[in-house]
C-alpha positions in Angstrom: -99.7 -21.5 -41.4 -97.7 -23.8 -39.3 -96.1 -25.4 -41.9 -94.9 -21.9 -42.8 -94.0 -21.4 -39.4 -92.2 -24.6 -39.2 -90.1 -24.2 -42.3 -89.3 -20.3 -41.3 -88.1 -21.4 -37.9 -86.1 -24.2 -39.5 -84.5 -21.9 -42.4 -83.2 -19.6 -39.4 -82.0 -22.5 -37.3 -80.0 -23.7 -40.1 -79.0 -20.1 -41.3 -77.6 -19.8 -37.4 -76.0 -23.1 -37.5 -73.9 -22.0 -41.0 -72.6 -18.7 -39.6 -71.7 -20.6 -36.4 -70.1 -23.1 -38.3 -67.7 -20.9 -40.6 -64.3 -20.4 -39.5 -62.6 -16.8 -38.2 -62.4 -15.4 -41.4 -59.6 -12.7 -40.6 -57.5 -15.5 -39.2 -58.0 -18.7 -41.1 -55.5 -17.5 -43.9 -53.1 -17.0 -41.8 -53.0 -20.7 -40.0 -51.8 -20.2 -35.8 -52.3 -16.9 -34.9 -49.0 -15.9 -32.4 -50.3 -15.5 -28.3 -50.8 -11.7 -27.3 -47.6 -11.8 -25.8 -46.4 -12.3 -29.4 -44.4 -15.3 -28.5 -43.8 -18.0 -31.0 -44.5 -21.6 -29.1 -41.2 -23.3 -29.4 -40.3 -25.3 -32.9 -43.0 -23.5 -34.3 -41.0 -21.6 -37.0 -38.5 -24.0 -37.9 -37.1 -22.1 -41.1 -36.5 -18.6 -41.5 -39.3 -15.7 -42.0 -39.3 -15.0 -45.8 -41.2 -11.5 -45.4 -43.8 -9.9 -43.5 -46.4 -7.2 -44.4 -48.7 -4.9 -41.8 -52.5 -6.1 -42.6 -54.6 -3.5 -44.4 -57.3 -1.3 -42.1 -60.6 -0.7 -44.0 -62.3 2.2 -42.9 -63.9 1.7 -39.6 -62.0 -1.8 -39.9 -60.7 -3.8 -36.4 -59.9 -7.4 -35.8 -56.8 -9.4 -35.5 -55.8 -8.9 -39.1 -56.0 -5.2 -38.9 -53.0 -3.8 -38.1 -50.8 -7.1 -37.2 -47.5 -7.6 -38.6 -48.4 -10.9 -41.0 -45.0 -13.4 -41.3 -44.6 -15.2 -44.0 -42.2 -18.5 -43.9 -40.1 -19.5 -46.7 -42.6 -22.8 -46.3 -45.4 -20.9 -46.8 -47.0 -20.7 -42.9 -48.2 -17.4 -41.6 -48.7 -16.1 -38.1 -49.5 -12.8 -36.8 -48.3 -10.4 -34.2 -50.8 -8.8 -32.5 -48.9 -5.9 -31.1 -49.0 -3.4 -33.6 -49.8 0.0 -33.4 -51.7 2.6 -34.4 -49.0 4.8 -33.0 -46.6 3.2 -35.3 -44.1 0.2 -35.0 -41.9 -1.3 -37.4 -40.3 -4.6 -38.0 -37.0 -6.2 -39.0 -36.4 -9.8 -40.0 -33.0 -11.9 -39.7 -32.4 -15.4 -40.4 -33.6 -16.9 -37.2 -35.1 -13.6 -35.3 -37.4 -10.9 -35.5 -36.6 -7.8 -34.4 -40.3 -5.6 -33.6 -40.1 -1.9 -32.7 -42.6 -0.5 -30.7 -42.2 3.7 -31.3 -44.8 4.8 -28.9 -43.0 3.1 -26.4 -39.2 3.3 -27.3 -39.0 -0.4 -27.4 -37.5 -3.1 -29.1 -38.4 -6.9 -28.7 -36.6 -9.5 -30.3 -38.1 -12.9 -30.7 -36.2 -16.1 -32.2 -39.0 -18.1 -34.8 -37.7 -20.9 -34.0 -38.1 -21.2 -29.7 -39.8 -18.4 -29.0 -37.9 -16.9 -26.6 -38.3 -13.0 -26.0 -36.1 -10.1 -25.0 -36.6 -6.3 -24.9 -34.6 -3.1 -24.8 -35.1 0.4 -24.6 -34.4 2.0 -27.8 -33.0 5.9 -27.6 -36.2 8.3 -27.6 -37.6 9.1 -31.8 -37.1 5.6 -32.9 -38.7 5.4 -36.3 -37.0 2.3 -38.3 -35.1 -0.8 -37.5 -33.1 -2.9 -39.1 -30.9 -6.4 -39.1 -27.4 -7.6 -39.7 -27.4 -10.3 -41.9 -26.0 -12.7 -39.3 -28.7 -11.8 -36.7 -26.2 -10.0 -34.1 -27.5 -6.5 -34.5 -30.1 -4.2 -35.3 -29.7 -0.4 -36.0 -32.4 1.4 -35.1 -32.8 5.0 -36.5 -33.0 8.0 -34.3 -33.9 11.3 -34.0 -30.2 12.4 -34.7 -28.5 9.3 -36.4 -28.4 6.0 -36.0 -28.0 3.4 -32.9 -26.8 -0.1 -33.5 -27.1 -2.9 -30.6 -26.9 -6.4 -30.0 -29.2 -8.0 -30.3 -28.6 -10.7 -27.1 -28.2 -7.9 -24.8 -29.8 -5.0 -26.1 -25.8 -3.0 -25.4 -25.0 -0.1 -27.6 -22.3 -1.2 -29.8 -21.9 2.0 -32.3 -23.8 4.9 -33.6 -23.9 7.5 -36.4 -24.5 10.8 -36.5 -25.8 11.0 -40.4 -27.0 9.1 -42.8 -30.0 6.5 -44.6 -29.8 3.3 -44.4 -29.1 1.3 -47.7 -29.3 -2.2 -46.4 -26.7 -4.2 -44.0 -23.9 -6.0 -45.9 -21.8 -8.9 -44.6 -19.2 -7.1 -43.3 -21.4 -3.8 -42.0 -24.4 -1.5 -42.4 -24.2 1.0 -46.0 -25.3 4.5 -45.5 -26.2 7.1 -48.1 -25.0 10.4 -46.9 -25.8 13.7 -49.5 -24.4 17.3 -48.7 -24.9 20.5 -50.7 -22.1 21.0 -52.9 -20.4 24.6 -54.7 -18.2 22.0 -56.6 -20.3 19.9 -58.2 -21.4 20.6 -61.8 -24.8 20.5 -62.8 -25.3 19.3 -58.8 -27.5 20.9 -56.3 -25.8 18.1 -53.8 -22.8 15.9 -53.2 -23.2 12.3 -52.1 -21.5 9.2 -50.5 -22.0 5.2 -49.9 -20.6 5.0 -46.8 -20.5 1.0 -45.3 -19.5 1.1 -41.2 -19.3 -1.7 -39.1 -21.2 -2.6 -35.8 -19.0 -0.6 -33.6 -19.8 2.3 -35.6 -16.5 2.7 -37.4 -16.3 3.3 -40.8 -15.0 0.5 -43.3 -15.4 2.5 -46.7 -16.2 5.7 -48.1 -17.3 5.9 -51.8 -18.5 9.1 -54.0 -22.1 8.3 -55.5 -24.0 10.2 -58.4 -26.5 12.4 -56.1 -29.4 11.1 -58.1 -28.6 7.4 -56.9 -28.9 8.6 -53.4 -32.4 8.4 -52.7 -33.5 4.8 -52.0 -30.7 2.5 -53.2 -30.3 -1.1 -51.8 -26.9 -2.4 -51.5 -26.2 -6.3 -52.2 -24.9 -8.2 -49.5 -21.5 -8.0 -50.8 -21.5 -4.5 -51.2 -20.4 -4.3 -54.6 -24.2 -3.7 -56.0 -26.4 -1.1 -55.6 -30.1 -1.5 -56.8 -32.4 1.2 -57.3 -35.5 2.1 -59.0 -35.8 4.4 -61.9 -38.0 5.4 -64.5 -37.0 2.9 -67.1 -36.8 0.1 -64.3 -34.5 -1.3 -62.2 -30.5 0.3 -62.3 -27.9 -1.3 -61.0 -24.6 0.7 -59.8 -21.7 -0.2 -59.3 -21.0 0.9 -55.8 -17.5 1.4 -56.1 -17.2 4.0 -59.3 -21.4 4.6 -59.3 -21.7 4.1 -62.7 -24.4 2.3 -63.8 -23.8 -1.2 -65.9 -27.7 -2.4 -66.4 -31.2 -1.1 -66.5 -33.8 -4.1 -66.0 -37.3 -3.5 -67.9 -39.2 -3.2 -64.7 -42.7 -1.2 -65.8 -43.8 1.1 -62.9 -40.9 0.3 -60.8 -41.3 2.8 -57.5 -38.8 1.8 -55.2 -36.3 -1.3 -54.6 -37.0 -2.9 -50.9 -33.9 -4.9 -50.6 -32.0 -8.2 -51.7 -33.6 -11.2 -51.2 -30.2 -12.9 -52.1 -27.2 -11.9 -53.7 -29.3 -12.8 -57.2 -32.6 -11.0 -56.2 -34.2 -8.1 -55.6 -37.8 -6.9 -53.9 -39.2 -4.3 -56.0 -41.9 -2.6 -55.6 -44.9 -1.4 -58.4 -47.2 0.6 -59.2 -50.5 -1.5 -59.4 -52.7 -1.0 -62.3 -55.7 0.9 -62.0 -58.9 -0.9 -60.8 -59.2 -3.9 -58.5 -58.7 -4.0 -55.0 -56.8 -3.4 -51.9 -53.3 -1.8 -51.9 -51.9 0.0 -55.0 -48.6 -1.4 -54.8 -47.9 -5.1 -55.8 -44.4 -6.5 -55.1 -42.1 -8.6 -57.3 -38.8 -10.5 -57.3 -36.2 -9.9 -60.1 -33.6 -12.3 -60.8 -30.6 -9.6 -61.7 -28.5 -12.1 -63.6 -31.1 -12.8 -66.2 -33.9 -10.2 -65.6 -37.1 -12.5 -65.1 -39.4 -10.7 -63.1 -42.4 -13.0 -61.0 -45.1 -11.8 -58.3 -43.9 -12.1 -54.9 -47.3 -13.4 -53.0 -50.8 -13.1 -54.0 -52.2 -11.8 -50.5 -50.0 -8.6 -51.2 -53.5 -7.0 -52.0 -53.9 -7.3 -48.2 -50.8 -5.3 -47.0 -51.1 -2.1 -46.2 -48.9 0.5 -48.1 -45.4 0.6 -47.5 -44.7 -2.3 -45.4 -43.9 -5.1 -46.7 -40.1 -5.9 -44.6 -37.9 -9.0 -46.4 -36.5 -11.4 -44.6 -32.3 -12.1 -45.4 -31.4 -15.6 -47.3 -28.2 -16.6 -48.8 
């Protein structure tokens, strides 16, 4: 009976040791968790933030994975913010900053990856998205009436906009899709425009669209390409007489996030059924010759709809 004893209290001893001894499971695959304070120690990031992604929440599910914004380096290192919020926040990635939108308080913080160094602004009340210039100088943040576009060292009010989506910032300006109901139109319920302003707000061209390419287009960085999911893949326009020149075989393409580059696109599809974790899976197409690879495994983990890419050249 005492050897029983023995070997019991030894096989729970050991047992104790083994769960002691494994690592923080929700963090280890993400290396150096980021401080509360969701500062980055300086030269931590030393190349730009590929993408990010908000960590799936199981039912009943907490911990420092659930809910964080999860970067991603082009180097393959991860970190976490631990600010986000059940509220809702949002996020926006530049070359060397990240800009991090907190709704429930009006707030944007901006952090540079590479020293950082923190600042915050007030945003004007409804914020709901944000997003960055290409050359990390401002964000536009959008409103309950519009848009707002700031600096991004200051946090000063450079421009706004009274209408419009977002189609992606270009080098020169932010592109807008603006769609009216039209008399004129043939065979049109609605009317619709690519409109590309610059920081100050003030509009640098004004082109006529097809309506149907309206709704969740992404705009290349030089603003001569739109992407945009449809049902026989992914279409690309020309943005300045909307006419389409290609259709890339994409199967279950759902939406196009943005250009990676001005030779890549994030798109976004329909996982098959079965399996695990989120129902979207995201790829990268090459638009020049259509080759189409998974973007990251751990895209299982993201939770739907946010997955944010970061700008390269």
């Amino acid at each position: 009976m005492r050897t029983w004893r023995a070997l019991a209290l030894a096989l729970t001893v050991l047992a104790g040791a083994y769960w002691l001894a494994l690592p923080d499971l929700p963090a280890a695959p993400l290396g150096t968790p980021l401080p509360a304070a969701a500062r980055l120690n300086a030269g931590q990031a030393t190349g730009p933030i590929a993408h990010a992604y908000r960590g799936r929440c199981l039912e009943g599910g907490t911990g420092t994975r659930c809910r964080a914004w999860h970067l991603v380096a082009a180097d393959g290192r991860r970190w976490w913010l631990p600010d986000g919020s059940d509220r809702g926040d949002a996020l926006a990635l530049g070359r060397q900053l990240v800009a991090h939108l907190l709704t429930d308080r009006d707030q944007v913080t901006v952090m540079d990856v590479r020293t950082g160094a923190t600042r915050s602004f007030p945003c004007r009340g409804a914020c709901s998205s944000i997003s960055m210039s290409r050359d990390d100088r401002h964000v536009a943040v959008e409103v309950e009436k519009g848009l707002v576009i700031h600096e991004t060292a200051t946090g000063r009010v450079t421009g706004t906009a009274t209408e419009g989506t977002p189609a992606g910032w270009t080098d020169a300006g932010l592109a807008l899709t603006r769609t009216r109901p039209s008399d004129t139109a043939p065979g049109h319920l609605s009317s619709a425009e690519l409109v590309e302003i610059s920081p100050a707000g003030t509009t640098l061209t004004r082109r006529p669209i097809p309506a149907n390419l309206a709704n969740g287009p992404a705009v290349s960085p030089d603003g001569r390409t739109l992407a945009v999911a449809s049902p026989s893949g992914v279409s690309l326009v020309d943005a300045a007489t909307g006419e389409v020149t290609r259709t890339l075989a994409v199967p279950a393409a759902e939406r196009v996030l943005g250009w990676r580059d001005g030779g890549h696109v994030l798109v976004a599809t329909a996982r098959p059924p079965g399996g695990f974790g989120s129902l979207t899976a995201y790829h990268v197409l090459d638009v020049a010759g259509g080759g189409l690879r998974p973007l990251t495994a751990d895209d299982r983990d993201a939770d739907e709809g946010t997955f944010v890419l970061g700008v390269s050249d």
